[in-house]
N, C-alpha and C positions, 0 to 999 in steps of 0.2 A: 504494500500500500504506500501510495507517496505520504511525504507530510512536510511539512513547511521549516524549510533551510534554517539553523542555527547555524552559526560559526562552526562549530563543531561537530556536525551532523555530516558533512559531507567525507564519504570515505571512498579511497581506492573501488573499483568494480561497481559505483550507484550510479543507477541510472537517474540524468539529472533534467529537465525541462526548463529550455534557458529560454529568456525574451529577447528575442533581437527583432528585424523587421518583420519575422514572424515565429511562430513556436517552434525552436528544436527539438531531439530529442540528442542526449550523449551520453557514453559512459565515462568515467573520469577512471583517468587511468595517472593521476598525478596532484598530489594535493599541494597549498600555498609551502615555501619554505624562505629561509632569510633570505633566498637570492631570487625568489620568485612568489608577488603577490596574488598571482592568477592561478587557480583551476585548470589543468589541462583537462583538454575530454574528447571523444574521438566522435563523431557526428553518424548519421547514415550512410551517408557519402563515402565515408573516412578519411574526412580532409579533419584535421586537428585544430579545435577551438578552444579560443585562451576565456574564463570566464571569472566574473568575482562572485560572493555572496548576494550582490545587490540586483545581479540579473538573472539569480537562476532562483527559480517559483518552485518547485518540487524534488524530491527526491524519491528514490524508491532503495530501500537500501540492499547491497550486493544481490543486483538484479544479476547484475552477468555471469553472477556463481549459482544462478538458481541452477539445476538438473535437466530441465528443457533447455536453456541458453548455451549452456556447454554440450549442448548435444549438436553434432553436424548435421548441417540441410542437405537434403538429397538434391542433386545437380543444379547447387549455387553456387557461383565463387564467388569470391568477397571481394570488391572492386575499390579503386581507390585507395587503399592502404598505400602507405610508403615500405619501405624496407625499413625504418625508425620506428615507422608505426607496430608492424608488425613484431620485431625485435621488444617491446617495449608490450607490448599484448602477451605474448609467449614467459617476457621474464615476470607477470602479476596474475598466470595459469588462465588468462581468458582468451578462449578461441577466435579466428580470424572474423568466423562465422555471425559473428557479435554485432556486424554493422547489418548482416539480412535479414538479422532477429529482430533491430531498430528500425528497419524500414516496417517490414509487417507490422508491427506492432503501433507506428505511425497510424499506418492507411486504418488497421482496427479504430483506433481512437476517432479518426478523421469521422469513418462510417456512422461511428454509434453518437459521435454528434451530430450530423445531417439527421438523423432517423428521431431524434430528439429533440430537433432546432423547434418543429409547431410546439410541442407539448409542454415548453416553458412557461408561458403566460398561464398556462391551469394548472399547475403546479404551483407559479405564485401566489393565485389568488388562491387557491385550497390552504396555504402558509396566511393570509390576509384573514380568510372567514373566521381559524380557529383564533386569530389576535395574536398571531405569536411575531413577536419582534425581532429574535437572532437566532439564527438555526445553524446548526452546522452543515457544512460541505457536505460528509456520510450521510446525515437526515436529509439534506436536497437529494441527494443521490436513491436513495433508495426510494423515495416519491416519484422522484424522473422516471427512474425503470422499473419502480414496480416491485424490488427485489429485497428480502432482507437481508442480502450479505453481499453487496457491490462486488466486482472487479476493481483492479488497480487501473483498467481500462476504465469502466464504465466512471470512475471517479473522476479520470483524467478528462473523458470527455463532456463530465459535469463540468469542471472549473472551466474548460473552454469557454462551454455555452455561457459562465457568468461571468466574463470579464469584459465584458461591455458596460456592464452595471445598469440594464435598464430597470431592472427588477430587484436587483441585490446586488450589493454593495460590503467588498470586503471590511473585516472590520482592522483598521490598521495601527498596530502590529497585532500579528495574528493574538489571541487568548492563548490558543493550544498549537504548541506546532506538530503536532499527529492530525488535526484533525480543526481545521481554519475556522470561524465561524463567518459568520455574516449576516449581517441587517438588513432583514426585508424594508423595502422601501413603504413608507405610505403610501396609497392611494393616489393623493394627490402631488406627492414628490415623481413618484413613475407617470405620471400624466402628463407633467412639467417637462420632464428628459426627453418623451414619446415627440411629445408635440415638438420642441425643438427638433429633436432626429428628424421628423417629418421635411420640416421646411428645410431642413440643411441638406436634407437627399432630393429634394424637389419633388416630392409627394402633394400630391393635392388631397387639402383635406377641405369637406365644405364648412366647419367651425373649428378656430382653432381655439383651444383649451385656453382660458380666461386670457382671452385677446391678447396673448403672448405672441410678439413678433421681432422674429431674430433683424430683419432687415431695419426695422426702427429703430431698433440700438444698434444699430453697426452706422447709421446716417446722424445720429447723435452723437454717436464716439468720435466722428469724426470732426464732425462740429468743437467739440470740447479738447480735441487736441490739436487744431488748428487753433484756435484761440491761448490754449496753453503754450504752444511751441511761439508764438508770437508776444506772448508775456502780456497778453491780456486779461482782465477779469472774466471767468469763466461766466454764460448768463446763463445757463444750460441746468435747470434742477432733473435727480433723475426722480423716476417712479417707481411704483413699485413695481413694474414688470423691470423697468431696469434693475432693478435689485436683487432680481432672479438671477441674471444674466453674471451681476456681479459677485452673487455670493458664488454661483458655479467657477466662476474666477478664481476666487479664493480658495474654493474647494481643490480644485486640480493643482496646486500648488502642493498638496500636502499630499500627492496620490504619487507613489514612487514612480521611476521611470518605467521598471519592470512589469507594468499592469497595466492594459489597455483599459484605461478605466473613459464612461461616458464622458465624465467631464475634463478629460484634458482633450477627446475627441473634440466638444464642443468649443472649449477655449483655444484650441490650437487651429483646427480646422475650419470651423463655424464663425470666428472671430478676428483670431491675428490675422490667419491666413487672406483675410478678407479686409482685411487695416496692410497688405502688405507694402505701401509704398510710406510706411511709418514704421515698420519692423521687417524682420526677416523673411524670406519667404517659406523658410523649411521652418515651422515655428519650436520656440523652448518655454519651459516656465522661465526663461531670462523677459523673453517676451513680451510673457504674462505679466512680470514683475514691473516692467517698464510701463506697459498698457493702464497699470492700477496707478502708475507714479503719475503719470500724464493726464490721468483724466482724473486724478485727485481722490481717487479712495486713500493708496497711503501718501503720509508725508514724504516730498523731495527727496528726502535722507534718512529714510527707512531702512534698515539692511535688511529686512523683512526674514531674516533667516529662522525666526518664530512662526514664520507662518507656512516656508518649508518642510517638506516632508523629510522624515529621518527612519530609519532601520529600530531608532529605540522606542519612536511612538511621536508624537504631538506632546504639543504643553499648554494642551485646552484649560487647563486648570489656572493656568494666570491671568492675573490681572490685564483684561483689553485684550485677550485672544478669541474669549467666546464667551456665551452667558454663565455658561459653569465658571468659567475664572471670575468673573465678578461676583457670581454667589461667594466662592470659594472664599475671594477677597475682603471681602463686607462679613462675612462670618469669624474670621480671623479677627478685624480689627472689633469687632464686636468683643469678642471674648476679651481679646489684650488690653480694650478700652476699660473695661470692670477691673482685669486684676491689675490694672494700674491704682485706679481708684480706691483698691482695698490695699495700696499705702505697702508701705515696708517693713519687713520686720526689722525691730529693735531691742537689741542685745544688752544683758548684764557685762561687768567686768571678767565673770570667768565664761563668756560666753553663750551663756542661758536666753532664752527669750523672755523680754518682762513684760510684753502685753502685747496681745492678739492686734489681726490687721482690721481695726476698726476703718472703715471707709474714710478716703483724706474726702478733705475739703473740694469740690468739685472744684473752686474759681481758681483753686494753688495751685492743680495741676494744669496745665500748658502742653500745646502740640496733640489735646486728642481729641474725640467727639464727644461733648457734653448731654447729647440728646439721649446715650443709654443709659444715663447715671440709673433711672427709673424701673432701668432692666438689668437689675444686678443676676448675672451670671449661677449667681448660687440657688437660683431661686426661680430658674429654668425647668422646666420636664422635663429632662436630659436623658436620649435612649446610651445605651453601651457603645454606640458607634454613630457614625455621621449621617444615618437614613432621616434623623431629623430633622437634617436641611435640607432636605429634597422637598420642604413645601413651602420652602423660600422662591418658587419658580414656579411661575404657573406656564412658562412653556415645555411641555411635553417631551419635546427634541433634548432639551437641555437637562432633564429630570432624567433621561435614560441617559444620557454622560456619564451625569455626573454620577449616576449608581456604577457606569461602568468603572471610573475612576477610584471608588472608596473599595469596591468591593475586594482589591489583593490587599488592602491596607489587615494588618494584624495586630488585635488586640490585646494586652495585656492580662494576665489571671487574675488583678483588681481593676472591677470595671466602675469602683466611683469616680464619679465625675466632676465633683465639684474640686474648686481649688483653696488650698489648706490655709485655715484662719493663724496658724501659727507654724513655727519651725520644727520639723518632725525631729533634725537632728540639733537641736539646740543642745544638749546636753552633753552634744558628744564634742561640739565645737570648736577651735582654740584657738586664741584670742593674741593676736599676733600686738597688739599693744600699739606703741607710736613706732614701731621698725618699721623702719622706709620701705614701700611698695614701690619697685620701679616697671608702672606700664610704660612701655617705648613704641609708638606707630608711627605711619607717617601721616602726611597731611589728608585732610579730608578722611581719617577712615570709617566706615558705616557703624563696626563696633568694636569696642574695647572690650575683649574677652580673655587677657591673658598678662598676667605680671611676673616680675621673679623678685628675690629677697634674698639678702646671707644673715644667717646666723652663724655666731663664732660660739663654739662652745668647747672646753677642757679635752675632747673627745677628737675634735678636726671640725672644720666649717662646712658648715652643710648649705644648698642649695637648695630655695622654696620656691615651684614653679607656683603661682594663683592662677587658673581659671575660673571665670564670671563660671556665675552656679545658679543658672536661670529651670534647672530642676528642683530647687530649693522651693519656688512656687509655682511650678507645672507639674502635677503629677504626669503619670503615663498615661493614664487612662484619660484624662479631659479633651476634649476636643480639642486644644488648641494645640494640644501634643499628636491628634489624628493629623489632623490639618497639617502639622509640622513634615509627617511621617510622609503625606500625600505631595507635600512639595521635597520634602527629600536635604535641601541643600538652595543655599542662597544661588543667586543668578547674577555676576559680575560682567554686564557690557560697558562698551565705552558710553554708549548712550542713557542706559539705562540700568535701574538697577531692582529685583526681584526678590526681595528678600523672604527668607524661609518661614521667618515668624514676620510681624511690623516691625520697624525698624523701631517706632518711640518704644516699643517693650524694653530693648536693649537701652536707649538715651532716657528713660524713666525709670525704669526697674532693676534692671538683670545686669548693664555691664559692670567692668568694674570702675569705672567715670561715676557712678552711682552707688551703687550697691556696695553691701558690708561683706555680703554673703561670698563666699568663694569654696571651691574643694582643693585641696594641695595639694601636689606631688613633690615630695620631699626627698633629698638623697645626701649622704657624704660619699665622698668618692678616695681612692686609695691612691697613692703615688703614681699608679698604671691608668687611672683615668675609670676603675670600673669600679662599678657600688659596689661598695661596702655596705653600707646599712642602708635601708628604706624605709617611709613612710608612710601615708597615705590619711588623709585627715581632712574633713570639716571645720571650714575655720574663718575668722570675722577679722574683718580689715580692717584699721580706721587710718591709717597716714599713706593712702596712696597718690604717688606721684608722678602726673604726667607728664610726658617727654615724646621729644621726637627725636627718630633713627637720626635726623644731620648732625644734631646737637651734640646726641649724644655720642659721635662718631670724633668729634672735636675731643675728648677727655679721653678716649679707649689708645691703644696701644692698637700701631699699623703694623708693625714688625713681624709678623707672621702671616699677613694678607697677601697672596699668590702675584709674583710681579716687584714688590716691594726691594727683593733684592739683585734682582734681574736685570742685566743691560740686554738693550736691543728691545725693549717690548712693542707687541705691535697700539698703533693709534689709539685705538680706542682701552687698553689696560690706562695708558701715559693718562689718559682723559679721567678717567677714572681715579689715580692716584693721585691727582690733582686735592683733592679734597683731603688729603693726606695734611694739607700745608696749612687749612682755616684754623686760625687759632680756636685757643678752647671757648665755651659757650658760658659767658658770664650768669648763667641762671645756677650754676651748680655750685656748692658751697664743697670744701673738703670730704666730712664725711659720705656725702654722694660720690666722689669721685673714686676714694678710696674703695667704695663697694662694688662699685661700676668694675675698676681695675680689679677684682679680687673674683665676680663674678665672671670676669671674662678668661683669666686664668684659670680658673675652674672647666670653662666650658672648651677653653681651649684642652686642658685636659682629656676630657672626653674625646674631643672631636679626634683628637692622636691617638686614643685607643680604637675607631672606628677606625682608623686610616690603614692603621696597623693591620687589621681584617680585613683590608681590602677594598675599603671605600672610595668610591668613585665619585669626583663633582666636573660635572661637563661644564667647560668653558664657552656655555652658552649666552646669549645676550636673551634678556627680559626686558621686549618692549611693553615700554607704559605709558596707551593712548586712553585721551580723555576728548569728550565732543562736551564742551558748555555753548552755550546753557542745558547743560541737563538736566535731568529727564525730558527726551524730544517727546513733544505731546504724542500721545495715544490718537491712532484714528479711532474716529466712531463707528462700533462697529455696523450702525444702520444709519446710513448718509440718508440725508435731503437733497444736501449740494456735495460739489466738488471742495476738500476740506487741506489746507494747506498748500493755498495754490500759490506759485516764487512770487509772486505779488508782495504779498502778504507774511512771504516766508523768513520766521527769524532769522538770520545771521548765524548760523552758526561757528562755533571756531572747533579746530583741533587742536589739541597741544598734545605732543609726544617728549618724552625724555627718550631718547636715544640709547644711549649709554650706560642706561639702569644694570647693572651683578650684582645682585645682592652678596655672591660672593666675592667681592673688593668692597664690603663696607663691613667695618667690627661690627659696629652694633648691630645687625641686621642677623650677623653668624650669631654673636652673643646668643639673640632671641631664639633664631629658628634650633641651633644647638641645645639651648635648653627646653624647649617646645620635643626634639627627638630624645633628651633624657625621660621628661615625661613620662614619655610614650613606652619609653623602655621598663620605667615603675608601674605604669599602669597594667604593662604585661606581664612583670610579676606580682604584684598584686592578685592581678584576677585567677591565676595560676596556684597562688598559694592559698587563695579562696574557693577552688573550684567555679570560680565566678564565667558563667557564659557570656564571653565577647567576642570581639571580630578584630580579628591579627592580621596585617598587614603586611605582605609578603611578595617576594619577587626574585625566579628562579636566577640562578645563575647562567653566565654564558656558556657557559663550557658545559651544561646540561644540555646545549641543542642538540649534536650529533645524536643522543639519546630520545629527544624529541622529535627528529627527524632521521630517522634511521634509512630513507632514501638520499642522503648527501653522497655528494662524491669525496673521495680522500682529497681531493684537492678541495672543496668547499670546506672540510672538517679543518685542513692543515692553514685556511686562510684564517678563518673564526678564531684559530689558537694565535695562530702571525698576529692578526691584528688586536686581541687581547694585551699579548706579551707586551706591542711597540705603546699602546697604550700606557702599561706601568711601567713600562721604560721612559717615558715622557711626565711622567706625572710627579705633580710640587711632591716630595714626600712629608712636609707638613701641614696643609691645607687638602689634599685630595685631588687637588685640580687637575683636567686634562687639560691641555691644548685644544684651539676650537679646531684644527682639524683632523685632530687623534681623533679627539669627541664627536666628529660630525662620522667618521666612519667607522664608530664603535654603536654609536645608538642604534643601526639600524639590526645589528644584531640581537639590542637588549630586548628582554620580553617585558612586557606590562607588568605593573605589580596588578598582585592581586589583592583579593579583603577575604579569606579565611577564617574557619572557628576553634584553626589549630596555631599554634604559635612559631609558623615557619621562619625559615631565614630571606633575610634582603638583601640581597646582591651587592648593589651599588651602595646601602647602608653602610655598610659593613655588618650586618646585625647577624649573630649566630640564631639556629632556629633549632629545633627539636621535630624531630620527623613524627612522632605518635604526641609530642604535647606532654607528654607525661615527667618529664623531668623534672619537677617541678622545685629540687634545687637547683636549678642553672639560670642563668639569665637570657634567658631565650624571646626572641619577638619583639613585636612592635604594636602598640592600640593608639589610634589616635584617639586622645581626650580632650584636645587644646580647643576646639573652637564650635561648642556646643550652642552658639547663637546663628550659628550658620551651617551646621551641619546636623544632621537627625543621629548617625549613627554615632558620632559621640555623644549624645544624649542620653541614649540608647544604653551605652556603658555608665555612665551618671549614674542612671538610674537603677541598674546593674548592683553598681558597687556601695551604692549607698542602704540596697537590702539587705548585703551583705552584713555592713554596718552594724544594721537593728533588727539581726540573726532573722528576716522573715526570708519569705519567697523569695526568690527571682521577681522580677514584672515580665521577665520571658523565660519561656523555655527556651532550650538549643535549637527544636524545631523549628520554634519561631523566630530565632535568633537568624536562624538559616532563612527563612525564609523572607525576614526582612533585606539583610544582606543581598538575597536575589535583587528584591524591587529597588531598594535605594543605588545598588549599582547599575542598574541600566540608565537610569535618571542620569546619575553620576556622568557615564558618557556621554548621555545626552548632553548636558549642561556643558562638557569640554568642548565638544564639537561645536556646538552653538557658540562659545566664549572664543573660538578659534575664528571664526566665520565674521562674529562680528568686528574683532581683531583689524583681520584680513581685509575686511570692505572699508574699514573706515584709514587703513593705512594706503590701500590704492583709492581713495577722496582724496586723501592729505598730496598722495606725490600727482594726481590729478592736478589739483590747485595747484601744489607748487611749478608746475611746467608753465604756468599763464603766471607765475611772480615773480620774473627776473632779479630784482632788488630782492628778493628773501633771504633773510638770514635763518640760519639749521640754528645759530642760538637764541633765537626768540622762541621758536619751536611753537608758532600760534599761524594760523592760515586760516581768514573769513570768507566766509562763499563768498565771494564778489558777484558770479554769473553764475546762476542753475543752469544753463546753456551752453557750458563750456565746451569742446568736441573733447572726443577721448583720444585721438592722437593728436601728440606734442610736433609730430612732422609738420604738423598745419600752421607752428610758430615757429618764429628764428631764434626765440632766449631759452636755452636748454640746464638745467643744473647737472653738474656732472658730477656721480657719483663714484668711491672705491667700492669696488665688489669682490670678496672672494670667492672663488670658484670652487663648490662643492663635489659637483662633478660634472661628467665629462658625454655627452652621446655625441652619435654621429650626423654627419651633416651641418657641421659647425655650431652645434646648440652646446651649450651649458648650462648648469644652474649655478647660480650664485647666492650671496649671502651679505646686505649690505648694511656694515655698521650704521653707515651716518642715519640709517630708517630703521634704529632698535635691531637689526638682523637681520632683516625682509629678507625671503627668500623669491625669487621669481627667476622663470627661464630667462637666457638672455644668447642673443643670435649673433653670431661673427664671418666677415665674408670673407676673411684673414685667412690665409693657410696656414700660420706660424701654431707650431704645435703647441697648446694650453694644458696645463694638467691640476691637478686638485690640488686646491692653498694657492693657487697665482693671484697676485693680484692684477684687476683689471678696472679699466676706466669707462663706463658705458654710462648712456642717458635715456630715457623713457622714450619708449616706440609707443606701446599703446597703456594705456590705464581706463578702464572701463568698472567701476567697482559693482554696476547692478549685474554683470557677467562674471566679475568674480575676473578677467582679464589683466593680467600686465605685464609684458614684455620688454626687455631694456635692447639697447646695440650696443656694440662697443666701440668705443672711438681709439 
């Protein structure tokens, strides 16, 4: 039976169903490895197709080893094979005969959808009569035919018939990948599609379904971008049939490339193709995305990369993406709005709580909504889970979302729900008195959630990591903790920002800018840099002191920062070392300085004993782009008119640092160094707790051959070569590689993972424990540090604080496991997305910059002057010339590069030079094309 591709799913001998201009069928005879991100697989044909995860829709697993498929066809030869091909078949035991077994098995599938093509529409509506809203593929399937036990045929030729989506609509990403589901369309949604298809095919119909007409909004669209492209005030309002028109816009946006879905038919074919002398004529969701900028759904400077479709799912759930994100949103701040309200707790001298959180003053508190004072939270009818917002929405559409959305959420084995009038762990507290809290961030940060402290005592000096301890008033079970779990993790764009909880929770309540409350992770460390003793404790702050990373980068010691002692360093280390010279920052009196210098010793410690194991720091650049005024307004999701049209359109600026390493600034190792001892307590803690958390993990390189056991000895003997030159190149007291040791070591590392065993980390340097069980060793990694932003260190909070007050768990390991599933998919999402928006608004910035001759790279500010700008810089004579290094190398005179002066940026770049280039060259090239709603940007080199 097929079932729907994971990463992981696809293996040697499955037969796979890939999308290209039309359905294949292949067997793979070659899975992805470090020097190949493609799929091989061998067609009908047996011409050899390179494929990724993103275009193949089905698998069927080791079809070719079935008993029929290794069996020979009587007087067939198998045509088209290479001598590679077949050499390469013979050495994975599958027969030649494997490509006439793929054709047949084709024309089957072809037949049993022709034979089925009427019988869809009585099929759907027999799915309509009974009211059923999401069926699976197998349940379509055995309606279709009639049968209770499908073929992997007749299944196959089910998904055919519904990828049209007149009738059903995958649901994206699959629920189950054995077995897909899908949303019967309403009624009057399939009516809307129908009637469209009608006129886009030139069907005569004598009424068309509520006077929808494709050709009046394609004579309006044009209207309204002739007027936009001339920088006029749009006069043009749409209606509601336009609105049809445009949500199906929107929709095809989010439908992967791999799915012939209705509505990228209608948007590509029915629309652009029909706008072509304003877009392309082969259309793309690039298009689409340009079609919605210009006639003013979204803002000019949308990256819209939110409203793209992704492999991990949508992010209906936020704020200005759909009606469920506005429930979602307004429910949140509802809740956070009360437990602000109900005030802080407030501590004795040994740390005790001396009086419950009586409601503050409504007019004292600032930055929230006053209108729920009247609906205090405690005093809700609160069900065990979030089904009780679902009648916050009287639209239908959005009520079966947003159920789909809650429903992988996992509850708690305490399901009250209110939030706690006093401090559970008051008693256990401890009360760190006036010793200096040193929080250190930089400018602007969302929230302060993390300090460090020294204690000197008779024994050796110990090191206090504080994290804000905003579980101190969220239980697990409250909504606001559901809510957390359903966003996963904050959302950092240049534009905008998505935070996991409200932001004023953390500037009210919970950081440490605020709040008394914190949980510790404590350590003394031995002459070697490794704990000696641990801690782990609830505990109340009162003298915390804020600071910023420049300042306090003036008072630290450079002397060990990568470069520092080094002649010849390349441009941008010099730029960086630069800040080495600012004197110190008059806000620090001695004893801060002294702690500062005594903690950074300590952490330097550490960080020498990780190095010592192996610890890797790629000499990468961390660009840090910002667009103000931010937050760029939210379109509506339900226009009238055209809404942020360049009229009208703010100014926005870019401002990027360049030049940003955290690893060339002390204070920044300081912090994040002791952020990884943490991490390291926290893991044995939970260890010598039996405490269920989630370890942090990431194999090693020289585990691939083992992972890839089709490598060739010359791929295995490169992975080891480039290992070696690696820590042959490497600071041996900072970690550092080289950026182009580093640029051809990464491609070999594997991703860390999130684990609920205490594995080892590679690049850490961190030792792990294969079964966990050691639970003398110091094994693993748990991130604890940034619980206002992240759910699964919540998750451990909440974990280790049961431990505390000897009760339950608030999860078991099932559900431990099982959260870990959902918050990591999110997790990718959210990089990917953080990547994308990155991406678009650095090719805006080198855009702009091609049209600003006078610019200077140290103002590092660029205001839209023209929304009309063209995307090739050929079209002007002031070109800014960049250094780039050369990452690598293809043929036909392309390379890629890597260019300091733009934070890193990586983009291809084309040379008509013969002169031979190789990786690490520097080269001098200027912007060919920048196109950022394509995602587009090509340099030359001069």
């Amino acid at each position: 039976m097929f079932r729907r591709l994971h990463s992981t799913a696809i293996n040697v001998g499955d037969l796979v169903l890939i999308q290209r201009k039309q359905l294949l069928f292949a067997v793979v005879i070659n899975t992805p490895s470090p020097f190949s991100t493609a799929f091989s697989s061998i067609g009908p044909d047996g011409h050899l197709i390179l494929h990724s995860n993103n275009d193949t829709l089905f698998v069927s697993p080791k079809w070719a080893f079935l008993p029929k498929i290794q069996s020979k066809l009587p007087k067939q030869i198998p045509v088209g094979l290479s001598h590679t091909s077949r050499s390469i078949l013979q050495s994975i035991h599958i027969p030649p005969d494997v490509t006439n077994h793929m054709a047949l098995y084709q024309n089957a599938v072809e037949r049993l959808r022709q034979m089925k093509l009427k019988s869809l529409d009585s099929t759907y509506r027999l799915f309509r009569r009974q009211q059923i809203d999401c069926v699976s593929l197998v349940e379509i399937t055995k309606t279709l035919f009639e049968v209770p036990d499908p073929t992997p045929a007749e299944i196959c030729a089910t998904y055919n018939l519904l990828m049209p989506g007149v009738y059903f609509q995958k649901t994206i990403p699959d629920s189950d990948i054995t077995n897909p589901l899908y949303n019967v369309l309403s009624l009057d949604e399939h009516q809307i599609l129908q009637t469209i298809i009608n006129q886009l095919e030139g069907r005569k119909v004598a009424i068309s379904y509520r006077d929808i007409s494709l050709s009046e909004f394609l004579d309006k669209s044009h209207k309204i971008i002739d007027e936009y492209r001339a920088g006029k005030s749009i006069s043009v309002s749409f209606s509601d049939n336009d609105k049809i028109f445009i949500d199906i816009l929107k929709k095809s946006l989010k439908i992967p490339k791999s799915v012939c879905s209705v509505y990228q038919r209608i948007a590509h074919t029915g629309i652009i193709r029909n706008l072509s002398k304003y877009f392309s004529f082969y259309p793309s969701n690039s298009d689409v995305v340009l079609f919605l900028k210009q006639t003013g759904v979204f803002p000019a400077h949308e990256d819209v990369g939110l409203y793209r479709y992704s492999p991990k799912g949508s992010m209906d759930y936020l704020e200005g993406q759909s009606a469920v994100g506005d429930i979602v949103t307004k429910e949140a701040s509802d809740y956070a709005n009360s437990l602000v309200l109900q005030g802080q707790f407030v501590y004795n001298r040994d740390g005790t709580s001396i009086k419950s959180n009586h409601p503050t003053s409504v007019d004292s508190v600032e930055g929230i909504d006053k209108t729920i004072v009247t609906n205090n939270v405690n005093d809700r009818e609160v069900k065990p889970d979030l089904t009780h917002i679902l009648d916050k929405s009287t639209d239908e559409q959005a009520k079966k979302s947003l159920k789909r959305y809650i429903s992988p959420l996992v509850l708690p084995n305490d399901i009250s729900s209110d939030f706690p009038l006093q401090d559970d762990l008051s008693h256990l507290r401890v009360d760190f008195g006036q010793e200096p809290i040193y929080v250190i961030d930089g400018y602007g940060a969302h929230e302060l959630d993390d300090g460090i402290s020294l204690e000197k005592t008779p024994d050796g000096d110990w090191i206090h990591v504080h994290i804000a301890d905003p579980t101190a008033y969220i239980p697990p079970s409250s909504p606001l903790a559901q809510l957390a779990q359903l966003r996963s993790t904050s959302i950092y764009l240049a534009h905008r920002h998505f935070p996991m909880m409200p932001d004023f929770l953390a500037s009210k309540l919970c950081d440490l800018g605020v709040s008394k409350c914190a949980l510790t992770f404590s350590a003394r460390l031995n002459s070697e840099g490794e704990i000696a003793d641990y801690k782990v404790s609830p505990t109340v702050l009162n003298n915390v002191k804020l600071t910023l990373y420049d300042d306090v980068d003036t008072v630290l010691k450079w002397d060990d920062i990568d470069g520092m002692n080094r002649v010849g360093n390349q441009f941008w280390v010099t730029q960086q070392l630069e800040k080495s010279k600012i004197e110190k920052h008059s806000s620090f009196v001695n004893e801060d300085i002294n702690n500062l210098l005594r903690l950074q010793e300590l952490t330097n410690l550490h960080r020498g004993l990780r190095v010592r194991r192996g610890a890797i720091l790629p000499d990468n650049f961390e660009l840090s782009i910002k667009v103000k005024e931010a937050p760029v307004p939210l379109a509506p999701m339900h226009l009238t008119s055209s809404f942020d049209h360049p009229v009208f359109n703010q100014q926005t600026t870019i401002h990027i640092d360049p030049f940003s390493q955290s690893h060339r600034s002390p204070s920044r190792l300081l912090v994040s160094e002791a952020m990884v001892l943490a991490g390291r307590i926290a893991s044995k803690y939970c260890q010598d707790h039996h405490i269920n958390a989630l370890y942090r993990s990431q194999q090693s390189i020289l585990d691939l051959p083992n992972m890839f056991p089709n490598l060739l000895e010359t791929q295995k003997q490169m992975i080891k070569d480039g290992l070696e030159n690696a820590y042959d190149k490497r600071d041996p007291v900072s970690g550092v590689i080289p950026f182009i040791e580093s640029q051809s070591l990464i491609k070999f590392m594997q991703p860390a993972k999130v684990t609920e065993s205490p594995l080892a980390h590679f690049s850490m340097g961190i030792t792990g424990s294969d079964n966990g069980s050691a639970l003398s060793q110091l094994h693993g990694y748990v991130k604890v540090t940034s619980p206002l932003r992240r759910y699964q260190d919540m998750l451990v909070h909440w974990q280790i604080k049961a431990s505390m007050l000897n009760q339950e768990p608030a999860f078991t390991k099932p559900q431990v496991s099982s959260i870990n599933m959902y918050t990591h998919g999110i997790a990718d999402r959210v990089t990917k997305l953080q990547r994308e928006s990155e991406r678009y608004w650095m090719i805006e910035y080198i855009r702009r910059q091609a049209f600003a001759p006078n610019h200077s790279l140290e103002i590092s500010n660029i205001q839209n002057h023209d929304p009309f700008m063209p995307n090739h810089s050929d079209s002007h004579t002031a070109k800014t010339i960049y250094n780039g290094i050369i990452t690598s190398v293809f043929s036909g005179g392309k390379f890629r590069i890597s260019i300091p002066e733009l934070g890193g940026f990586s983009s291809l770049c084309l040379s008509n030079e013969t002169d031979a280039l190789g990786v690490g060259d520097m080269v001098s090239v200027v912007i060919h094309e920048a196109d950022p709603s394509r995602g587009h940007c090509f340099f030359i080199k001069v």
